[in-house]
N, C-alpha and C positions, 0 to 999 in steps of 0.2 A: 627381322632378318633382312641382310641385305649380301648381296653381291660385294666385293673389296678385290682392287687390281694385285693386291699384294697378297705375294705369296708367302702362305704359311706353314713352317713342318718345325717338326721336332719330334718326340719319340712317344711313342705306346708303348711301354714294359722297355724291352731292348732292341726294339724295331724302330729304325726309322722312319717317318711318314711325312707324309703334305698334310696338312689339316684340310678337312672340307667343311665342318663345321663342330663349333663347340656347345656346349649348353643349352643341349636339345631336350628334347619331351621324346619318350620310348615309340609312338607313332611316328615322327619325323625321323627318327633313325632307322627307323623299322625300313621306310620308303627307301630312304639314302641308301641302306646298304643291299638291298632287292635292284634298284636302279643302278647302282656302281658298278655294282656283280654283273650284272646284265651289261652293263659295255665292258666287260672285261678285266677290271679294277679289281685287287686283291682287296679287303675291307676291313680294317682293326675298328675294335669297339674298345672305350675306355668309358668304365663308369664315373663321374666327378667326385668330389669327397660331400657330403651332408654334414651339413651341423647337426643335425636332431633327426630322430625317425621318420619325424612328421613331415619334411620336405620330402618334395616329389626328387624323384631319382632321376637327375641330368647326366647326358652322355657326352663323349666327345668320338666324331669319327674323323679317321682319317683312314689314306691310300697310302698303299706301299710304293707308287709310285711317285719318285719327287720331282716330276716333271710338271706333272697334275697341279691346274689351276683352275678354277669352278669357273669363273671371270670368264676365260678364256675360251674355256670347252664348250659351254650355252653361248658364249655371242659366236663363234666360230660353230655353233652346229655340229659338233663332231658326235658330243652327245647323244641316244637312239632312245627313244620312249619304248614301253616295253611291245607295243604294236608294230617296232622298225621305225616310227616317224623321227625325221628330226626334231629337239628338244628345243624349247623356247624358255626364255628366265620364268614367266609363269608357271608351265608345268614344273621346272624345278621346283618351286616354290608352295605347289600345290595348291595353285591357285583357280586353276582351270586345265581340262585335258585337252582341251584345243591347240593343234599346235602351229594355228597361222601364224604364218614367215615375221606378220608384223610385230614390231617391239612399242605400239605406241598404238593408240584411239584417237583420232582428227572429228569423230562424228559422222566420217559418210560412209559409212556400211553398206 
């Protein structure tokens, strides 16, 4: 997973959306749309299509609004962790719940 400046939308059923992310795992969308809803973000879920049973079940989420850009909203901090903090691309990411301001490790902690 990464971050990308370009913005993505197109449609869930007959809703317009911004895409936030595609071909997720039910845990990462689970977070997505808990976190979106909590900064106020209306949240469509789209299931992907499977070839076979046996493949695990990818999501697609997107926001009803199409102003919405992930990029944007994490490096500009408007984002709010579910505690009020501001949101760092890690915690998006779920990489860590820390949400120091830094974007980057130099080594002197």
């Amino acid at each position: 997973m990464e971050l990308e400046g370009k913005h993505a939308f197109g449609s869930i059923g007959e809703t317009r959306v911004t895409f936030v992310e595609k071909k997720i795992g039910e845990d990462r969308k689970d977070f997505l749309r808990k976190l979106l809803e909590y900064n106020g973000f209306e949240v469509l879920i789209e299931e992907e299509k499977r070839k076979t049973e046996e493949e695990p079940q990818l999501f697609t989420v997107g926001v009803t609004d199409m102003v919405f850009n992930p990029t944007i909203y994490i490096f500009e901090r408007r984002l709010k962790t579910f505690d009020g903090k501001k949101m760092t691309q890690d915690y998006w990411f779920q990489r860590t719940a820390d949400t120091n301001p830094h974007y980057w490790n130099n080594g002197s902690q």
